[in-house]
N, C-alpha and C positions, 0 to 999 in steps of 0.2 A: 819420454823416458826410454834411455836405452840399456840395455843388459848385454851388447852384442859380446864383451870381452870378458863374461863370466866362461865359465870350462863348460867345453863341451860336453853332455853326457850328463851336467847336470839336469835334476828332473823337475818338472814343472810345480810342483808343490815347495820345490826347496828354491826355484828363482822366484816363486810368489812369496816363499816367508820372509827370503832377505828384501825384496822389495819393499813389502808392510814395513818391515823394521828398518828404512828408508836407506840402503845397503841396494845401491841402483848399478854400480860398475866394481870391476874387481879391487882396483884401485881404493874404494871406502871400507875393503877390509881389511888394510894394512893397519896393525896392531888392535886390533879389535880382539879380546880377550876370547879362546874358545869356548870356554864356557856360556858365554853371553849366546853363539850361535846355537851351543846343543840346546838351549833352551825354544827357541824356536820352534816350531810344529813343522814338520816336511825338512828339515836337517837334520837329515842322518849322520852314521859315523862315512857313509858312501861319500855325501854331499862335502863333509869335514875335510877328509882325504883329497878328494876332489879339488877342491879350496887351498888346500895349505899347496899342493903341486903345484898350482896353477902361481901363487903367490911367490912359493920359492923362487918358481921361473924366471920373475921381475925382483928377486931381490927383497920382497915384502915377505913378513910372516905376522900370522896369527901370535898373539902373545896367552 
């Protein structure tokens, strides 16, 4: 399993929840609803932010 291309900075309880919720590369959360992540345990609104930046970056967004 690799997570190398999630954002930096993120914290290790928020790459362990998207992990469980089988959310391995930045790439498998293009259009994934944000709701579905705040739900998660260790995804903050830090982790959220974190996440939509990184996704803008490639052109991808949380829906």
């Amino acid at each position: 399993m690799t997570t190398d291309d999630l954002p930096a900075g993120l914290t290790e309880p928020a790459r362990l929840a998207l992990e469980r919720a089988g959310y391995r590369r930045l790439g498998d959360l293009d259009g994934v609803p944000e709701a579905d992540l705040r739900r998660l345990s260790g995804v903050g609104p830090r982790a959220l932010r974190l996440l939509r930046l990184a996704l803008e970056a490639r052109g991808q967004t949380l829906t």
